[in-house]
C-alpha positions as CSV (number, residue, x, y, z in Angstrom):
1,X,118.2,90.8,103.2
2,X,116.2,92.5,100.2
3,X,116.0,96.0,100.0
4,X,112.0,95.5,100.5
5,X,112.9,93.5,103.5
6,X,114.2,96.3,105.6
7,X,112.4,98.2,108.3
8,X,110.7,100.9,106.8
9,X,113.1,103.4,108.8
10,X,116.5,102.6,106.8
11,X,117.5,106.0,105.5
12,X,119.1,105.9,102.0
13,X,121.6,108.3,101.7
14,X,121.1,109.9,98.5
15,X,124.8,111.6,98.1
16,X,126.8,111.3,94.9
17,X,129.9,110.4,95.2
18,X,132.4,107.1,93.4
19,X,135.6,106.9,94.6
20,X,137.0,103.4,95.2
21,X,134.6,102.4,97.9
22,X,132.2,103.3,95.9
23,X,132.3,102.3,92.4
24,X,129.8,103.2,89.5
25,X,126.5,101.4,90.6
26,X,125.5,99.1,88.0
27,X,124.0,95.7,88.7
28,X,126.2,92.7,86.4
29,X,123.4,91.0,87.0
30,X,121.1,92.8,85.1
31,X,118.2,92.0,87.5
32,X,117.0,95.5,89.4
33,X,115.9,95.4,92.8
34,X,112.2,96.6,93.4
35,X,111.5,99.0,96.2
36,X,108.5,99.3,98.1
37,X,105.9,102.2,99.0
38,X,104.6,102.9,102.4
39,X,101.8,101.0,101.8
40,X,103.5,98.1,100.2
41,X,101.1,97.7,97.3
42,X,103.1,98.6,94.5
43,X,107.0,98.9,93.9
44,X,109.0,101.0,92.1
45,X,112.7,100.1,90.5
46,X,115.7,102.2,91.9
47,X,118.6,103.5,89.3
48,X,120.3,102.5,90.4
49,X,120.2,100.5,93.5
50,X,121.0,100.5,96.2
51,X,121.3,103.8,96.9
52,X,119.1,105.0,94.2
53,X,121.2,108.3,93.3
54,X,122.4,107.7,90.0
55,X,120.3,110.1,88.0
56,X,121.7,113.1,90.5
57,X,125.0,111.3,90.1
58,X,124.8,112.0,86.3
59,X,123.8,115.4,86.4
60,X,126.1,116.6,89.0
61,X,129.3,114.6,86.5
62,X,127.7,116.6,84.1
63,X,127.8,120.3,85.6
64,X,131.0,119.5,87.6
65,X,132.9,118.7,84.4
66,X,133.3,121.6,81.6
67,X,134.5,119.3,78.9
68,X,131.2,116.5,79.8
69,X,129.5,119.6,79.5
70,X,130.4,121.4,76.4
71,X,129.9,117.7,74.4
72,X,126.7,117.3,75.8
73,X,125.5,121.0,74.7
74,X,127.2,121.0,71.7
75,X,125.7,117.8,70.9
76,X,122.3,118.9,71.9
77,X,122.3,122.4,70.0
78,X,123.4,120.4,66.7
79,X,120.5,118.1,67.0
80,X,117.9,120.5,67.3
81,X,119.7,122.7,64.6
82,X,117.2,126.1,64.1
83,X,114.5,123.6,65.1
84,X,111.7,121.4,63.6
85,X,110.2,122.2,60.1
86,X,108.2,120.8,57.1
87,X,110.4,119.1,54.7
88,X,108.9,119.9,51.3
89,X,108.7,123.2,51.8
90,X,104.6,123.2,52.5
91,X,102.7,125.3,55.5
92,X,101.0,124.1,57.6
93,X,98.9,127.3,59.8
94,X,97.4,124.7,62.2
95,X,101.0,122.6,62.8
96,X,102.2,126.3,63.4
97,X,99.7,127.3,65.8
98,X,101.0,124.3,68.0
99,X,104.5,124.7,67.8
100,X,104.1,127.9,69.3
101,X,102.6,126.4,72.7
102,X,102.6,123.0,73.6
103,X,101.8,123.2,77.8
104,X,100.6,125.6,80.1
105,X,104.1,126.8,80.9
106,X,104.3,128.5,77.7
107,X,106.7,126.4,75.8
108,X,107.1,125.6,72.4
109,X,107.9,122.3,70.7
110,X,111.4,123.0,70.1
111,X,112.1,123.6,73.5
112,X,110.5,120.5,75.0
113,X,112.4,118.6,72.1
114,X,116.0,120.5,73.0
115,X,115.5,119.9,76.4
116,X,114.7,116.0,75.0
117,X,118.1,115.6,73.7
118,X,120.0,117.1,76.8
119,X,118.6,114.5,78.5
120,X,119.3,112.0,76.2
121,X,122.7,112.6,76.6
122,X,122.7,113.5,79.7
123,X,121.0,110.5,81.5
124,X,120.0,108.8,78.5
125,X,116.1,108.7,79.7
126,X,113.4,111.2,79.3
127,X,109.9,111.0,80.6
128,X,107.5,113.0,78.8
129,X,104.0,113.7,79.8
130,X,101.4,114.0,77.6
131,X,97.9,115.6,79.0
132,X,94.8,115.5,77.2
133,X,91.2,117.0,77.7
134,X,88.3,118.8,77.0
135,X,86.7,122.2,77.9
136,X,83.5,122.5,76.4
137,X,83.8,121.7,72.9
138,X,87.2,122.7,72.5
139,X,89.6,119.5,73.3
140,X,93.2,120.3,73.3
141,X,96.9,117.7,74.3
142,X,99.7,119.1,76.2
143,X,103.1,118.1,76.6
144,X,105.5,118.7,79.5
145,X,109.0,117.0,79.8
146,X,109.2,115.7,83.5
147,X,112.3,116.2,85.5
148,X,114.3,112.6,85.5
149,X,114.8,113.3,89.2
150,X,111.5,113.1,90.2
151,X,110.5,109.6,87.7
152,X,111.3,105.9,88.5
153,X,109.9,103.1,86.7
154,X,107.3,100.9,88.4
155,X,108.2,97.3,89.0
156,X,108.0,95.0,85.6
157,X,105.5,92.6,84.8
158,X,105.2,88.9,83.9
159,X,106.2,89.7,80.6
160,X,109.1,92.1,81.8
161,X,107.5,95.1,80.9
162,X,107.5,98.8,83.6
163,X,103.9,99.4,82.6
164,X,103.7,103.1,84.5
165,X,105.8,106.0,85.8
166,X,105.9,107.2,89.6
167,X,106.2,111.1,89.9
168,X,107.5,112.5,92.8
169,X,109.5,114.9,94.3
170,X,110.3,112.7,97.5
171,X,112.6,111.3,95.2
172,X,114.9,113.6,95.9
173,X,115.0,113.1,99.1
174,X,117.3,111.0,101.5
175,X,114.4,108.7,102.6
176,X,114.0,107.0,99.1
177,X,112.2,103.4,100.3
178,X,110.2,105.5,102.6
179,X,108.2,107.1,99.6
180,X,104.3,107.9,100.8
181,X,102.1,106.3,97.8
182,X,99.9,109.5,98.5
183,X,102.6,111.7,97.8
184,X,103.7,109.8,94.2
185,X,101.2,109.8,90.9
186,X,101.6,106.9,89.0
187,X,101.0,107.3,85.4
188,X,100.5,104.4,82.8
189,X,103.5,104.5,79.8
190,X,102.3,104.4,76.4
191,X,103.5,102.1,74.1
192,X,101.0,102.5,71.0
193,X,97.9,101.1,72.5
194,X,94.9,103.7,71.6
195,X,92.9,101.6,73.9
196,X,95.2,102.3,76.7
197,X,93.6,102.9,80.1
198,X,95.0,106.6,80.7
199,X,95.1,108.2,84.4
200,X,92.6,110.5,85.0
201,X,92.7,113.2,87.4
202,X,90.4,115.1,89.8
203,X,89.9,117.9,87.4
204,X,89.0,115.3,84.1
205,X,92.2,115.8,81.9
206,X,93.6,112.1,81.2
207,X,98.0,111.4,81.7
208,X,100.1,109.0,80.6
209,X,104.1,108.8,80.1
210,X,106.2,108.1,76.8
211,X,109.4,107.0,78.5
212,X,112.9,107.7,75.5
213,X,115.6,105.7,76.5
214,X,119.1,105.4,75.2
215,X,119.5,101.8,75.1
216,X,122.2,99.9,76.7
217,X,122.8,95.6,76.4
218,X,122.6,94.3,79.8
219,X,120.5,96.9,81.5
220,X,116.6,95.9,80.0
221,X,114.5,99.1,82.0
222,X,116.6,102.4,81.9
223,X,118.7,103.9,79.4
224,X,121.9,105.1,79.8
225,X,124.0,108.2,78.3
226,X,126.5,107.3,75.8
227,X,129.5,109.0,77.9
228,X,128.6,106.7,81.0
229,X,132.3,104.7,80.5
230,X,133.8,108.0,81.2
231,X,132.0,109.2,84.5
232,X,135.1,108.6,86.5
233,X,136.7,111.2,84.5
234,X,134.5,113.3,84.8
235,X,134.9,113.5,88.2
236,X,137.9,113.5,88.6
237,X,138.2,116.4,86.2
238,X,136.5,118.4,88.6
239,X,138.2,116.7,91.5
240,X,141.4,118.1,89.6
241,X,140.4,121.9,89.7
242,X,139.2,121.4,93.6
243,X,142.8,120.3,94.3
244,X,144.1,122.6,93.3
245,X,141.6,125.1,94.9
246,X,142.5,123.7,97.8
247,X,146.3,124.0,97.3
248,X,146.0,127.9,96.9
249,X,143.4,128.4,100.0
250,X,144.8,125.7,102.3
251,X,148.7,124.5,101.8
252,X,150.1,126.5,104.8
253,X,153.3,126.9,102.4
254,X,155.2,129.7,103.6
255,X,158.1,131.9,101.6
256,X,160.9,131.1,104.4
257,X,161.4,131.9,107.4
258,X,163.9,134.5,109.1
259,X,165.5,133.8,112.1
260,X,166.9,137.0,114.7
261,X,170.1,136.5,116.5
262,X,170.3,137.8,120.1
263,X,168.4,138.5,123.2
264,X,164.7,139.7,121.5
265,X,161.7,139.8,122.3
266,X,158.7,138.3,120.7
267,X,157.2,142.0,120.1
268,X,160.0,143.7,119.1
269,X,160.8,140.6,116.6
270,X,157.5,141.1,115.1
271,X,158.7,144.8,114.3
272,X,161.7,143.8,112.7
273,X,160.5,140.9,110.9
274,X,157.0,143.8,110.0
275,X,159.4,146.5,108.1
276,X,162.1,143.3,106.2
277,X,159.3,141.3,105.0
278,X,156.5,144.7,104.4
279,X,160.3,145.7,102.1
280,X,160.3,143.0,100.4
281,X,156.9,141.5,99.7
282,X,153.3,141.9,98.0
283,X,149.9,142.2,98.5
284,X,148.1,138.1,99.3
285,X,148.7,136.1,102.1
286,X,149.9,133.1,99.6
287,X,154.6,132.9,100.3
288,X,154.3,135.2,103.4
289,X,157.2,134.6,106.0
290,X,157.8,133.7,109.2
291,X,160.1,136.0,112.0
292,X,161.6,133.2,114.7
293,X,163.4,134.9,117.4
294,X,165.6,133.4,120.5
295,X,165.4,130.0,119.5
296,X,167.7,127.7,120.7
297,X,170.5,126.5,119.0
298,X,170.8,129.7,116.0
299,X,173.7,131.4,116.7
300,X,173.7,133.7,113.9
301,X,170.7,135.3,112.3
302,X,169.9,133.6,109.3
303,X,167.5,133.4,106.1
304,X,166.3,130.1,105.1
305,X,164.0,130.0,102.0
306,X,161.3,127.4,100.7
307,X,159.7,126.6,97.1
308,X,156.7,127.5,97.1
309,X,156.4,125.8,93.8
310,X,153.5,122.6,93.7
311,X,152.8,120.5,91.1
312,X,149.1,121.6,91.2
313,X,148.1,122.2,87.5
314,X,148.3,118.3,86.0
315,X,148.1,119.5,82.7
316,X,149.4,116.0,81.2
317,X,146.8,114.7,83.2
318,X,143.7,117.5,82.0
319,X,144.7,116.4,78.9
320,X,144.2,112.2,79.3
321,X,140.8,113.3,81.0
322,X,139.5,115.6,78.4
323,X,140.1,113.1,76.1
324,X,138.4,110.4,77.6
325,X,135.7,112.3,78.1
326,X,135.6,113.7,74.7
327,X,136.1,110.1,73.8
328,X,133.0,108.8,75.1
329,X,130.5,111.1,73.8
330,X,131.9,110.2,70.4
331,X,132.3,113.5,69.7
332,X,135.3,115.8,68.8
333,X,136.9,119.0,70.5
334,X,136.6,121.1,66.9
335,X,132.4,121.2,67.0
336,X,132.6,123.2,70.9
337,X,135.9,125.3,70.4
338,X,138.2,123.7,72.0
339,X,142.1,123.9,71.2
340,X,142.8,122.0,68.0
341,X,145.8,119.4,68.0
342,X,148.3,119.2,65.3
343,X,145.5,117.9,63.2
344,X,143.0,120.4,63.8
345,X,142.2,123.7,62.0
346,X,145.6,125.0,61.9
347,X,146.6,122.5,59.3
348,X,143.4,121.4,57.4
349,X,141.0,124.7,57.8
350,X,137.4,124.5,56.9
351,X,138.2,121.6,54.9
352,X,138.7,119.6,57.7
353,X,136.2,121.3,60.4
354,X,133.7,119.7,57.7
355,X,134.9,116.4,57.4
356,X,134.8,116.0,61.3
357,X,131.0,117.6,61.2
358,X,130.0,115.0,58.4
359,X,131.2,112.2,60.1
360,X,129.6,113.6,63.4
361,X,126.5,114.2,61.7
362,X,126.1,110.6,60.3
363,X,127.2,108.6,63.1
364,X,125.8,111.0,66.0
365,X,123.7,114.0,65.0
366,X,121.2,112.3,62.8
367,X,121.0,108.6,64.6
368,X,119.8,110.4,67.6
369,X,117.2,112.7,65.8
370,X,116.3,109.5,64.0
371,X,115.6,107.7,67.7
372,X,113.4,110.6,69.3
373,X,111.3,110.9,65.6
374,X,110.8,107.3,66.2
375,X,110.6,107.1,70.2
376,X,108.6,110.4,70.9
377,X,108.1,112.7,67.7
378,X,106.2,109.8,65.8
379,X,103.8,108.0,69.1
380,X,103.3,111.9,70.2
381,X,101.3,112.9,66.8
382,X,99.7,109.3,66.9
383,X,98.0,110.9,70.2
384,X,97.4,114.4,68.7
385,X,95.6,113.2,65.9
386,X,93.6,110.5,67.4
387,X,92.4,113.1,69.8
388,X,92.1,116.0,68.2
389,X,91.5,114.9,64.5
390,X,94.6,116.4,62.8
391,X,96.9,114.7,60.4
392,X,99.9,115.7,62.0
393,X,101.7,112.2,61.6
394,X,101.1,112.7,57.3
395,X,104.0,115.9,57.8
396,X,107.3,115.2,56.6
397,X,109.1,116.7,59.4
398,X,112.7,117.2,59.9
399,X,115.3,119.4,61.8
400,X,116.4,122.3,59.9
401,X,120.7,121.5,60.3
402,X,123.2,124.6,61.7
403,X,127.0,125.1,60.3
404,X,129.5,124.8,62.6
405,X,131.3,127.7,60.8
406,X,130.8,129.8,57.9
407,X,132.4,128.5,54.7
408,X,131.6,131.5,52.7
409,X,135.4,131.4,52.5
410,X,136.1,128.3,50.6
411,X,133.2,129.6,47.9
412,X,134.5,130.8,44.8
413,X,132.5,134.2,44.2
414,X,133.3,134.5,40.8
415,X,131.2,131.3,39.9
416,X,128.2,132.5,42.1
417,X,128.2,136.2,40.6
418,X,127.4,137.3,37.2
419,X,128.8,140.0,35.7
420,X,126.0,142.4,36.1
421,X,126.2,141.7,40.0
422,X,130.0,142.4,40.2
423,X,129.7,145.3,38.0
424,X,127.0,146.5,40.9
425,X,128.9,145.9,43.5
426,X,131.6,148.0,41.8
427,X,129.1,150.7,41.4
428,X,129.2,150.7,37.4
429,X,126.7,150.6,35.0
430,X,124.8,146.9,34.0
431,X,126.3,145.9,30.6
432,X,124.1,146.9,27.4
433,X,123.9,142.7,26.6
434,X,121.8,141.2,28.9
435,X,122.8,137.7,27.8
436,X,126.3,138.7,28.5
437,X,126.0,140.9,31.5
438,X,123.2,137.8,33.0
439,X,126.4,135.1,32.8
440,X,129.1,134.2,35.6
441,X,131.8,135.7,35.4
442,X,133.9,132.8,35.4
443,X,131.9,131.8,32.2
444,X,134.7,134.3,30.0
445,X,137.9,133.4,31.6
446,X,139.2,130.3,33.0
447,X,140.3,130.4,36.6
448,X,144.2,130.1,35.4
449,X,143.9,133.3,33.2
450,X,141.9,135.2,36.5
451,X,144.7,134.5,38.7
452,X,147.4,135.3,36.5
């Protein structure tokens, strides 16, 4: 029976878990099944079915897992560098008035586009609205990145094509096929039509959806996050730090146990047992001991003493899972601050922080800011101008890049100074020849003679 086949009262439990009976939800088939709205006149597709949790599945991997997500920040916070600028240097007043507020919530356009790449690698979709109108003669075009909670594709067409967005915060409910059309707007995704029919709502400002996907063979509607190979180690890093939560709050591991010889009583073993142990132990209730007194068969009083010790910490284990993780984002522990290996900092120093950033940068860093220039960035300002009659899409734009450390170090001062500036810094006098004192100083001696 088809999901769209069931009685409209199946409740879809919307709980993330995989474990082994229940494995990472992908379809090999590649073909999505289509839920249904109450009303049965449109469908929607799940991601993924048939529970329809994956995007919380994702996000929870994500917060539950400190190595998932340091990549995925460090990854974002590279790609939007210090933010978005004009190339050649030009201004632009009117580009700069926009930057500064792009939506009603206040937010500027480097914030919509950070928040952009944390999805990307996050869930590797992002639905962004775009909202245009008129008030008066003044027309303006706002922008506000949806939550990928609340957004499922509609069902595809005869050409395979999702041609619009439900929003909807029933989504997040448990009752996902039971989704009131009245309660979901559907908006129409734009894929560089200007003619586009756009939704239009009750108070005359027209919507519509650019949908950025991280693409993925095999799966033809959503995208999906680079790291997805690695979600069951994400979990199960976090299932490695609940262990052994639960091993200090729940093991019932006691330090011994101390068994009394003779005819006492229960309360006057407590006593004794209260001033030994009170002697001899500290604060916690973790390796307490336990007082037995009259039991049968102990002739003589007696001490008998347990290892407390567990295995808890799996540290060869952490290890394997961070670097599956790390792994799977394509990325390296060097760009978030992690421990370095044998080949790390310790050994190769800056020189060899910034070979790992250079060969991040061209195989990560700028292929993604290359995909949402093309996916979002460049059909956005297409919009913009067509509406309000700028030229936005004629800007050279680019991100301006971050460091990921300061090699001021590695920079020989003596061939970026002249000799007037050193003498400065010294606090002496400029030199009486300006040619002279206006030359490097490593212009007079060669470095050999400077460092002998």
């Amino acid at each position: 029976m088809n999901n769209s086949e069931k009685d409209q009262k199946t409740i879809v439990s919307n709980v993330a878990t995989i474990d082994a009976k229940n494995p990472i939800p992908f379809e090999p088939s590649g073909e999505s099944t289509a839920f249904h709205l109450t009303r049965r006149s449109r469908k929607y597709l799940a991601f993924l079915d048939p529970k329809d949790n994956f995007f919380q599945l994702l996000l929870e991997a994500k917060l539950l897992s400190p190595t998932n997500n340091s990549c995925v920040n460090s990854k974002t916070n590279f790609c939007i560098g210090k933010g978005m600028y004009i190339k050649n240097g030009s201004e632009n007043k009117e580009f700069d008035i926009f930057k500064k507020r792009v939506n009603k919530k206040g937010q500027n356009l480097d914030k919509i586009v950070k928040s952009i790449f944390n999805n990307h690698f996050t869930v590797g979709n992002n639905f962004i609205e775009v909202i245009r109108g008129q008030i008066g003669k003044k027309k303006f075009v706002y922008i506000v990145n949806r939550p990928f909670l609340d957004c499922r594709l509609s069902s595809p067409n005869d050409d395979d094509i999702c041609e619009t967005v439900f929003i909807s915060k029933e989504f997040r409910k448990k009752t996902a096929w039971n989704l009131v059309e009245d309660k979901a707007v559907e908006l129409p995704i734009y894929y560089g039509d200007p003619d586009m029919d756009w939704y239009k709502s009750d108070v005359g400002t027209e919507h519509c959806i650019i949908h950025v996907k991280n693409d993925v063979p095999g799966y033809d509607y959503y995208g999906m996050p680079d790291n997805i190979s690695s979600l069951p180690w994400q979990i199960l890093e976090y299932k490695n730090v609940r262990y052994n939560l639960d091993i200090i709050d729940n093991n019932l591991i006691v330090g011994g146990v101390l068994f009394l010889e003779g005819n006492v009583s229960q309360e006057e073993g407590k006593k004794v047992g209260r001033d030994i142990i009170y002697s001899h132990t500290g604060d916690g209730k973790r390796g307490r001991w336990t007082v037995v007194t009259g039991g049968k068969g102990i002739t003589n009083s007696s001490l008998q003493q347990f290892d407390t010790k567990t295995d808890g910490s799996f540290l060869k284990l952490d290890e394997n899972v961070e670097s599956k993780i790390v792994d799977s984002n394509n990325w390296d522990t060097a760009l978030y601050g992690q421990h370095q290996n044998s080949s790390g900092m310790g050994n190769g120093g800056f020189a060899y922080l910034s070979a790992v950033f250079d060969t991040k940068n061209k195989t990560v860093i700028e292929p993604t800011q290359e995909l949402i220039f093309q996916d979002f960035i460049n059909p956005f300002f297409e919009i913009y101008d067509n509406w309000m009659g700028t030229k936005f899409s004629d800007l050279e734009l680019a991100f301006k890049p971050v460091s990921p450390a300061s090699f001021i170090g590695e920079i020989d001062v003596n061939s970026c100074l002249t000799k007037d500036e050193g003498r400065e810094i010294l606090g002496k006098p400029a030199m009486e020849d300006k040619a002279k004192g206006s030359e490097f100083i490593t212009t007079s001696k060669n470095k050999k003679d400077v460092q002998a």
